[in-house]
N, C-alpha and C positions, 0 to 999 in steps of 0.2 A: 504494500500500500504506500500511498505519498500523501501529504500532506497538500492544504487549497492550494498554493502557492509554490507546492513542488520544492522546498529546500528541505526537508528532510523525508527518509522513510521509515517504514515501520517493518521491518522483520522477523518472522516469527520460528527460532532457532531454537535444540536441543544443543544444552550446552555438558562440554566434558568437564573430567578436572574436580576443578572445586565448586563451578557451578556459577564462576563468577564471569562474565563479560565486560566488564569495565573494567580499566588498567586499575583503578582504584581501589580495585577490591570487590567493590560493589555488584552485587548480582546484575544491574541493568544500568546504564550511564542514565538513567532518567529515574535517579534517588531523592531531587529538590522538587518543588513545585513551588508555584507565585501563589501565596495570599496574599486577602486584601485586609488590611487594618485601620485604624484610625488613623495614622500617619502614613498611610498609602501602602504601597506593594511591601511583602517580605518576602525574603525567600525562608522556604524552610524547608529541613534538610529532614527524611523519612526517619522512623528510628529505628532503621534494619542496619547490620551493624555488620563490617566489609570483612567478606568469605576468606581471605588472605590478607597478608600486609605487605604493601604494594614494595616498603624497603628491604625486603627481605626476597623477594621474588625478581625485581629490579636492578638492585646494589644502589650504585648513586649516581646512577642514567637521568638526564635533564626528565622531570617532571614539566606534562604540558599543562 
């Protein structure tokens, strides 16, 4: 699938491993989502908590 405007899509993958897709650790790189608050947007970050640690699987390769 793609999104209205066609800059991203949406793939629907069996993952190996530890189960994570995201260099971060994180099961899916789409862990934040925008609320809205009384002082406007937040981001807020899920509270699942990252399958690996990314400095240890890594070393100390530039983080994007």
């Amino acid at each position: 699938r793609t999104d209205c405007d066609q800059d991203a899509i949406w793939i629907k993958v069996q993952t190996g491993g530890k189960g994570a897709a995201c260099h971060t650790g994180m099961r899916s790189c789409f862990y934040r989502r925008v609320e809205n608050s009384a002082n406007g947007p937040v981001l807020v970050h899920d509270t699942e908590k990252p399958l690996f640690d990314p400095d240890i699987v890594y070393g100390d390769k530039p983080k994007a």
